[in-house]
N, C-alpha and C positions, 0 to 999 in steps of 0.2 A: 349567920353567914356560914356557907360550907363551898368548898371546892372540892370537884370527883375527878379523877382520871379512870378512863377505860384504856387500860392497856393492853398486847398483847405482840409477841415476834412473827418469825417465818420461818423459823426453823425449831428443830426436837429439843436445842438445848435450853436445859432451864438456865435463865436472865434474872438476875435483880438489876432493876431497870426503878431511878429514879427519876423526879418529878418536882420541877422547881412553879410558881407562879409569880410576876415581880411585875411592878410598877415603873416607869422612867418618867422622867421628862424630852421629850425629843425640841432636837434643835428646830424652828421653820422659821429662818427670819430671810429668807432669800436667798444666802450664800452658800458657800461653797460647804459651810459644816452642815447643812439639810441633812436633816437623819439623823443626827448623832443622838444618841442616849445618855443622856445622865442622871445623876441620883438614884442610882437603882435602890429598891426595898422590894424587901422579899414580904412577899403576903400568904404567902401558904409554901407547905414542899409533904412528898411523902414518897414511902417506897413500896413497889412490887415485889415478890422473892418467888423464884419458880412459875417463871414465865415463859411460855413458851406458843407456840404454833396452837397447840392443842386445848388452850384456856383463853380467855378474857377476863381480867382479873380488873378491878373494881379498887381502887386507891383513895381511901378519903381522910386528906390531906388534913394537916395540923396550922391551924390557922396564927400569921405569925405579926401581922397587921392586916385587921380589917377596914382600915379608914384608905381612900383611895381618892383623893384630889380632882376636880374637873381638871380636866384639861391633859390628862395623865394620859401613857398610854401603858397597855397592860400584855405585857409578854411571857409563855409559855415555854420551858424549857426541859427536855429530858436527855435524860443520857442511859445508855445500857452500858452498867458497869464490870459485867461478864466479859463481854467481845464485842463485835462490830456486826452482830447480827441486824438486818431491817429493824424496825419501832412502829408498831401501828398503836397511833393515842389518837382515844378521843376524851378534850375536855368539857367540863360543865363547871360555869360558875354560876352561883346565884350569888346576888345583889341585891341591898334594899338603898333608897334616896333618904338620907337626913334634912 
């Protein structure tokens, strides 16, 4: 099992710029809570350092649960911990079926 992020900004300044991956349960029972998330777990996370405009930088994440439930949904989350520069991410997960 591996998780990659392609990161990278819009601006000259270098960013460390993290990278969460996580699982929920989402609410869908007709009402008003539709959407809600719970039980979150984290399934991978990893960091960029010296990120900027000028680089695509390649993040491959530390796996933190591989096992992932039918019915789950699976959300990506980053943050730039520098400033509020843009974020351009692209993820890749591979998966195999038990």
């Amino acid at each position: 099992d591996s998780v990659k992020f392609m990161v990278s900004t819009t601006t000259d300044t270098d960013c460390t710029i993290n990278v969460h991956l996580y699982s929920f349960d989402m609410t869908n029972a007709g009402g008003t809570s539709d959407g809600n998330l719970t039980n979150g777990t984290l399934l991978a996370n990893g960091q960029a350092t010296g990120v900027d405009r000028n680089v695509i930088k390649t993040v491959t994440c530390s796996i933190d649960s591989a096992n992932v439930t039918a019915g789950k949904v699976i959300a990506c989350f980053v943050e730039n911990e520098t400033n509020t520069d843009s974020i351009m991410l692209q993820t890749q997960v591979l998966y195999h079926f038990d």
